[in-house]
Every structure is written in C-alpha cells, then in structure tokens.
N, CA, C and O of each residue as an XYZ file, in Angstrom:
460
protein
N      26.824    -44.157    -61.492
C      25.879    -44.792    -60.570
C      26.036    -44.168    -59.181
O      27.101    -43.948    -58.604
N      24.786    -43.916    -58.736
C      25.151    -43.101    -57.068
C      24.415    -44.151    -56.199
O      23.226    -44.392    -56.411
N      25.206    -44.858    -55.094
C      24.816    -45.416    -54.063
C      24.405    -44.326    -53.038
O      23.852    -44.875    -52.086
N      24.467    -43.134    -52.905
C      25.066    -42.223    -51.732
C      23.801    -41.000    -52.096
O      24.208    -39.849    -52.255
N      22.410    -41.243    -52.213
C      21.781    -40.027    -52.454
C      20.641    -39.405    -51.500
O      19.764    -39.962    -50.840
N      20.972    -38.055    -51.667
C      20.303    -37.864    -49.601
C      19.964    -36.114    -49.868
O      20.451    -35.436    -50.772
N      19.230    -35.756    -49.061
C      18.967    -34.518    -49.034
C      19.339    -33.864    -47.403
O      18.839    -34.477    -46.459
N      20.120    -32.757    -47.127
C      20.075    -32.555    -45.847
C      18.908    -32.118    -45.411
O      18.217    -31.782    -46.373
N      18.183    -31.917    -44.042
C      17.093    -30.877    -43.964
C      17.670    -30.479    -42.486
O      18.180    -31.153    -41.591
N      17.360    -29.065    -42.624
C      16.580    -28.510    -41.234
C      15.240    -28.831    -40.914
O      14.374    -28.408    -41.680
N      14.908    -29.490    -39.938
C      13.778    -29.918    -39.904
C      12.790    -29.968    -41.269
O      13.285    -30.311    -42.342
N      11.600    -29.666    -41.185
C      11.162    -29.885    -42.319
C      11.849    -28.928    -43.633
O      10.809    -28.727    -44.259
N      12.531    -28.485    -44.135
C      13.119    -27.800    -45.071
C      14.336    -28.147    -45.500
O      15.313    -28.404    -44.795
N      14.244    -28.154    -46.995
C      15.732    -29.016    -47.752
C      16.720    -28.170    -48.122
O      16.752    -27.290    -48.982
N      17.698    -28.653    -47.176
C      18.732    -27.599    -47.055
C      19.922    -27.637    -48.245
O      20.524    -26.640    -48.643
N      20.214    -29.618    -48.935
C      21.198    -29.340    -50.079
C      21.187    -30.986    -50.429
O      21.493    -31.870    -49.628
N      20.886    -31.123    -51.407
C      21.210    -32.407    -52.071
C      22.426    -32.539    -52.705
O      23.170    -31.930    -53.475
N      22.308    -34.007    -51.819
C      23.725    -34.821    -52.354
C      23.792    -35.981    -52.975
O      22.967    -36.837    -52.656
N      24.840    -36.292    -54.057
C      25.107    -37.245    -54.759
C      26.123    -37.370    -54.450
O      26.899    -36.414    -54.423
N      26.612    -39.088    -53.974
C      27.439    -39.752    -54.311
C      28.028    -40.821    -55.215
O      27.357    -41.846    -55.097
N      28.829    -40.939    -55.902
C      29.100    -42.124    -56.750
C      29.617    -43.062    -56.260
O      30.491    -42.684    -55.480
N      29.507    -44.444    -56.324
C      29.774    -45.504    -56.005
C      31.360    -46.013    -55.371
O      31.622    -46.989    -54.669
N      32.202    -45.020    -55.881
C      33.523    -45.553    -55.594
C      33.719    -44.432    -54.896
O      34.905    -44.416    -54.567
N      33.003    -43.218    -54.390
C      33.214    -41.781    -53.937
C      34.010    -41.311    -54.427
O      34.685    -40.524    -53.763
N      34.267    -41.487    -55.496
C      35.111    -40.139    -56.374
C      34.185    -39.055    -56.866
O      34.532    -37.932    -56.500
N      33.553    -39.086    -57.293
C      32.837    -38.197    -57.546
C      31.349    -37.743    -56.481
O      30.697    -38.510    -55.772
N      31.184    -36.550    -56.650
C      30.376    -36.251    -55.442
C      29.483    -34.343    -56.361
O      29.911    -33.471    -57.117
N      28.296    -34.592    -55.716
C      27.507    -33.334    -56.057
C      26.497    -32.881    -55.097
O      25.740    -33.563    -54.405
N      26.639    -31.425    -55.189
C      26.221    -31.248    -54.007
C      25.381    -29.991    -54.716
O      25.862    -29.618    -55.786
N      23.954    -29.158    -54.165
C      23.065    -28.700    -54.845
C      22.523    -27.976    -53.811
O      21.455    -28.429    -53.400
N      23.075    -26.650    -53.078
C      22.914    -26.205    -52.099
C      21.346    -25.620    -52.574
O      21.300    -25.125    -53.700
N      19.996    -25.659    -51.724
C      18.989    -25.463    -51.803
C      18.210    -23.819    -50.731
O      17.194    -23.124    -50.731
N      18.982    -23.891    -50.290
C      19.165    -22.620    -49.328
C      20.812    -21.596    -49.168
O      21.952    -22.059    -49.135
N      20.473    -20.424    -49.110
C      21.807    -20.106    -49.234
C      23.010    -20.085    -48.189
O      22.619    -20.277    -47.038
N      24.299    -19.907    -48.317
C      25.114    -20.286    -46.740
C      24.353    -19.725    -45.719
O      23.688    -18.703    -45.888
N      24.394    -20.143    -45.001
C      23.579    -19.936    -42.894
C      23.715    -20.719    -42.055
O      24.144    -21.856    -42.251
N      23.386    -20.274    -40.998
C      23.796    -21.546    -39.796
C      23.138    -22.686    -40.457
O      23.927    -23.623    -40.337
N      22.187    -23.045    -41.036
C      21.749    -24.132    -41.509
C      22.114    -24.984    -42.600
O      21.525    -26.031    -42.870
N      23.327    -24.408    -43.372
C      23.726    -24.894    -44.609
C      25.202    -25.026    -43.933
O      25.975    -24.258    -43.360
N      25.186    -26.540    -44.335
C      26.450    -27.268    -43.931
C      27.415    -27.231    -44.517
O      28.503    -27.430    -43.976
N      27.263    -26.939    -45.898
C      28.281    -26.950    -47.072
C      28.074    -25.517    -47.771
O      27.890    -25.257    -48.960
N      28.172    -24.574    -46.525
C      28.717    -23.162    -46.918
C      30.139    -23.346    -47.776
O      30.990    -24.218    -47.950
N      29.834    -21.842    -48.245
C      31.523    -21.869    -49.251
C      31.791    -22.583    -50.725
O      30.767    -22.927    -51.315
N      33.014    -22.832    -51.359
C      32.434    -23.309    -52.447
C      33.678    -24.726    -52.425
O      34.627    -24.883    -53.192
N      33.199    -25.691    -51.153
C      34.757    -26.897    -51.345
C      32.990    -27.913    -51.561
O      31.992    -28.040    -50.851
N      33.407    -28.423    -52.903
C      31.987    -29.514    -53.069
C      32.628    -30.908    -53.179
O      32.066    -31.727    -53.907
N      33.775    -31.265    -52.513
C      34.768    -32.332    -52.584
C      34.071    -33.498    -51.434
O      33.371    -33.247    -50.453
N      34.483    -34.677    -51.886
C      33.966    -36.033    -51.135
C      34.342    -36.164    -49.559
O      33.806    -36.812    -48.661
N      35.834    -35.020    -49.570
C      35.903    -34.541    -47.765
C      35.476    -33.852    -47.536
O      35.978    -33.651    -46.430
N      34.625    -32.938    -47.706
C      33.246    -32.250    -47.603
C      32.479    -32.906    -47.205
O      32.026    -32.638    -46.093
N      32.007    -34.017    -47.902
C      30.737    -34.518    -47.679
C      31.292    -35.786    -46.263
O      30.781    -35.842    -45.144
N      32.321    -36.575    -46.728
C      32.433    -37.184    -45.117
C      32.733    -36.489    -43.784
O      32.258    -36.786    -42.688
N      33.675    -35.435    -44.091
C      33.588    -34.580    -43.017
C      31.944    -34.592    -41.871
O      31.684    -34.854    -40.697
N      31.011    -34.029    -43.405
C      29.720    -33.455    -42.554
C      28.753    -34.845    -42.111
O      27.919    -34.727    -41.214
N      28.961    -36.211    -42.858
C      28.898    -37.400    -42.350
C      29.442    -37.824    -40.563
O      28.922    -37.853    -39.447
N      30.887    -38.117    -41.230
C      31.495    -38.215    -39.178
C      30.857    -37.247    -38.297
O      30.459    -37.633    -37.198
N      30.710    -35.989    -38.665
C      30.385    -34.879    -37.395
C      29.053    -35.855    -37.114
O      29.006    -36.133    -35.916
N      28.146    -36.351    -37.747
C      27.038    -36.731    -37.079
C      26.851    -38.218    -36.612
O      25.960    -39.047    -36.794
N      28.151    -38.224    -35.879
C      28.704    -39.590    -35.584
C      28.766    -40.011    -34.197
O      27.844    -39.405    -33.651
N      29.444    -40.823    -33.221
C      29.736    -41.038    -32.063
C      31.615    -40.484    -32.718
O      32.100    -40.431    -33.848
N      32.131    -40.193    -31.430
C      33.266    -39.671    -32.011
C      33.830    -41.010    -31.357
O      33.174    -41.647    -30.532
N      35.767    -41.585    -32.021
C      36.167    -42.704    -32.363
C      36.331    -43.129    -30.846
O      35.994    -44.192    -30.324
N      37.034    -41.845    -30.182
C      37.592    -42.332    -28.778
C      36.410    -42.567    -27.513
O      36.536    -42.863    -26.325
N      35.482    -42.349    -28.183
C      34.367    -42.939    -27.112
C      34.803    -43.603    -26.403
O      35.913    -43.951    -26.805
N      34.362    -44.347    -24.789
C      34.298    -45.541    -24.547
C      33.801    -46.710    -24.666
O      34.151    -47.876    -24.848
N      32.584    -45.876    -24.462
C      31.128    -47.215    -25.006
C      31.275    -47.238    -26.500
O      30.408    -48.002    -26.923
N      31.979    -46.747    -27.485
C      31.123    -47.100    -28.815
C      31.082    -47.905    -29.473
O      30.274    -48.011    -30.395
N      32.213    -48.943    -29.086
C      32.034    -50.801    -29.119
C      30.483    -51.227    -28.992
O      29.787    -51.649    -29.916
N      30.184    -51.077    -27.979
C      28.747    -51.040    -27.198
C      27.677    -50.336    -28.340
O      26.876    -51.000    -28.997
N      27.804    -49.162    -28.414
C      27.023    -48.692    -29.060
C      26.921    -48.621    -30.924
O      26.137    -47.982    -31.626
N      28.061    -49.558    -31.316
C      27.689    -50.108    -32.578
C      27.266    -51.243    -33.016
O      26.856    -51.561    -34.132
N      27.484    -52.261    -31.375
C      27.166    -53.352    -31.711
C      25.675    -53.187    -31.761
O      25.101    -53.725    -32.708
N      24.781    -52.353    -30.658
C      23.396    -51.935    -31.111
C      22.865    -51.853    -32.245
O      21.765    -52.324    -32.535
N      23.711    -51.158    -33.092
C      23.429    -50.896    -34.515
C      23.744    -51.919    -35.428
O      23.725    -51.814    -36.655
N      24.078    -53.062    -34.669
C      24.781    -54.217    -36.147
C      25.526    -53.781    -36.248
O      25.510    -54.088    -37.440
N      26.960    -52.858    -36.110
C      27.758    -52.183    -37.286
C      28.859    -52.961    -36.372
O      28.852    -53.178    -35.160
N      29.994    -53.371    -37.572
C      31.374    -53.534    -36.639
C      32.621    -52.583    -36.666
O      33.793    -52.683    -36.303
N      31.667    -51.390    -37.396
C      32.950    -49.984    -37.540
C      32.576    -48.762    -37.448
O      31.349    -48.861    -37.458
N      32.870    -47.503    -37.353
C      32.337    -46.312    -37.030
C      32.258    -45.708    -38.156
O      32.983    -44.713    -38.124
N      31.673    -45.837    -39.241
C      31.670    -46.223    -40.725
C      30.446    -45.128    -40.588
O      29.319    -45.409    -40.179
N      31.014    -43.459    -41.132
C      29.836    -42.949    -41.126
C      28.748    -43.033    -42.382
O      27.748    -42.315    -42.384
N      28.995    -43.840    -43.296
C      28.228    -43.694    -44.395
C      27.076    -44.824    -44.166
O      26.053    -44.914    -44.845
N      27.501    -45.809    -42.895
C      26.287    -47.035    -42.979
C      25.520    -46.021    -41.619
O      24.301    -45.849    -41.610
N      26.611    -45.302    -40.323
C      25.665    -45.091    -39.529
C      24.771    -43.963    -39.832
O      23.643    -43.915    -39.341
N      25.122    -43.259    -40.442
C      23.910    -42.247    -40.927
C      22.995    -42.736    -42.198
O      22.548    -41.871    -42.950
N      22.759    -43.902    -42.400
C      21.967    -44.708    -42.826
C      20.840    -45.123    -41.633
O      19.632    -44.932    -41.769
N      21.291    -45.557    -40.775
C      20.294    -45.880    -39.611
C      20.021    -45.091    -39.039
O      18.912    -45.207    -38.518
N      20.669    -44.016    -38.798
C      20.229    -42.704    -37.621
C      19.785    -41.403    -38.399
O      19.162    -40.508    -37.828
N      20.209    -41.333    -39.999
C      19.652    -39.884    -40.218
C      20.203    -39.236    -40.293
O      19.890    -38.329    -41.065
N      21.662    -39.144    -39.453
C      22.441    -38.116    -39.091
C      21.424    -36.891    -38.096
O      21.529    -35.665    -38.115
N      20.618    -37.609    -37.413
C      20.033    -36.903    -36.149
C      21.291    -36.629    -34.782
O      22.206    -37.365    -34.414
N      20.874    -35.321    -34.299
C      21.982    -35.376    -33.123
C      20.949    -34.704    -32.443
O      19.918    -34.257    -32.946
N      21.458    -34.646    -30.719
C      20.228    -34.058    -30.185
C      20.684    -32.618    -30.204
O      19.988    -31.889    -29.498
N      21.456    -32.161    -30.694
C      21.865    -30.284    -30.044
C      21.408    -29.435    -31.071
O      21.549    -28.216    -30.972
N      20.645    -30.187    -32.471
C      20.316    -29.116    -34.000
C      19.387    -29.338    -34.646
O      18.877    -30.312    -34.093
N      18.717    -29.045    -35.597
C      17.731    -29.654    -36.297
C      17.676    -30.058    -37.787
O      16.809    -30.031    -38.661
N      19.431    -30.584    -37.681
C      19.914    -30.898    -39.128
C      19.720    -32.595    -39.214
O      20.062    -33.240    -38.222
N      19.307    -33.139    -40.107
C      19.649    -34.737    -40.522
C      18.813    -34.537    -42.312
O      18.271    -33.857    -43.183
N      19.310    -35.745    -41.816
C      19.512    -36.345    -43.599
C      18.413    -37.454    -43.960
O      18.078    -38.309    -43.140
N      17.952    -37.384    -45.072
C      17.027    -38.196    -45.811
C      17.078    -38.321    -46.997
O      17.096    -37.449    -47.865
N      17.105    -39.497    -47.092
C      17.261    -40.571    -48.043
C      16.697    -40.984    -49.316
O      15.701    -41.700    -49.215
N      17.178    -40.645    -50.744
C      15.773    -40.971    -51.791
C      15.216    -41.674    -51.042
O      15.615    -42.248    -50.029
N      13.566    -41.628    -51.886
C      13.076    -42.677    -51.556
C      12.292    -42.862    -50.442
O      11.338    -43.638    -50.377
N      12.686    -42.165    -49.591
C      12.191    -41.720    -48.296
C      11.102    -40.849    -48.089
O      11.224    -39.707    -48.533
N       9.913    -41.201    -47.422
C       9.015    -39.715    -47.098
C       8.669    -39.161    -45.767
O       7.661    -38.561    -45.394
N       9.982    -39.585    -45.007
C      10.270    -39.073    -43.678
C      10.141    -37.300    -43.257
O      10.384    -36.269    -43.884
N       9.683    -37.567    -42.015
C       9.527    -35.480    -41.760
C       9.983    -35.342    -40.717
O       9.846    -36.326    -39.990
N      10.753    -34.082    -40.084
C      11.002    -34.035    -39.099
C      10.637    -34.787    -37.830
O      11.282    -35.560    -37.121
N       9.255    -34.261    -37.762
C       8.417    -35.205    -36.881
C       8.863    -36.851    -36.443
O       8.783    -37.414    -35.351
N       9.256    -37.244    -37.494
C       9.562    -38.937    -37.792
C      10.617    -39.179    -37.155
O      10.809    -40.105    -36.367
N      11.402    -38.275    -37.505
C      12.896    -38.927    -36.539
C      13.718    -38.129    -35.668
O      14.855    -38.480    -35.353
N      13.065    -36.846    -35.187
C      13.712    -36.402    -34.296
C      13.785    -36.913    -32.430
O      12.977    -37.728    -31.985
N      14.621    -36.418    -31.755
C      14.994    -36.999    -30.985
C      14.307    -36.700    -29.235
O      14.231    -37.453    -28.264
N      13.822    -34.996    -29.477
C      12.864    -34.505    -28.840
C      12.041    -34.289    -29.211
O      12.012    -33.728    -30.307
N      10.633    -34.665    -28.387
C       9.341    -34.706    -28.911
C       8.979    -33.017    -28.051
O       7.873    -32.490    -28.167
C-alpha cells in the first residue's frame, strides 16, 4: 500500500516518480528524465533517505527562529517533511522543482511562488 505517491516536476515537466509504502520501508523511484541539474535523485541510491533527504531540503530548516510561527500557520505541530510538502508542494522560491501529488492536476502555473 503507498500512502506517499508524487511526481517531481520542473515546472511543467515530470522529472521522477515516487512511491512510498506506508511504513517507509519500501520506496520507488522512476527517474523520467536523465541525471541534470533538474533530477534530484541523480545516481543510483533509490533508498527512503533519498527520498526524505530531498523532502527536508524543501523545508524551513529546524533552527529557524520563527518556525514555531510558521508551522503553526500550517496547522502542523512538527517540521514533519512528509505532511509539509503536502501543503506546499515542496515549492521554494530559488528553483523550479516541486512535487505533485496523484490525483492532482496542478501546473506550474498553480503553485509557483513568482508570478
């Protein structure tokens, strides 16, 4: 069973689908473009610290000050990157990498951060 299923994109283009399984032991990853600045999961480590690794990076980092502040925004009471890149996408403003969600028919356009 995968709770955890998402496609990265560069803006509009699908950069690597991911599966997660429910207890995160198991994890799959389906690189759709080949390694480049745009492929996150260059190389060949397709392991579940792989995939949180590239989760946290699109995070508030822990030692923030505000990020008390800025999770309570989000509902969240932890820096829990698997719920916050649920709400945000894994949008950052410096790239044109985030994540979407089965199910989803989101486009760049939709959730980036500069218009």
């Amino acid at each position: 069973k995968c709770m955890y299923n998402f496609t990265v994109m560069h803006e509009n283009t699908p950069v690597a689908d991911v599966s997660v399984s429910d207890d995160h032991k198991k994890v799959k990853i389906e690189k759709l473009v080949p390694d480049s600045m745009i492929q996150p999961f260059g190389g060949n480590d397709y392991s579940i610290d792989r995939v949180y690794s590239f989760l946290k990076s699109r995070c508030y980092e822990d030692g923030r000050a505000d990020l008390n502040e800025i999770l309570a925004q989000a509902h969240l009471a932890s820096n829990d990157p698997w719920k916050w890149n649920k709400i945000t996408h894994g949008v950052m403003w410096n790239d044109q990498i985030w994540i979407r969600y089965k199910g989803e028919n989101l486009r760049w356009e939709d959730v980036r951060w500069r218009k």
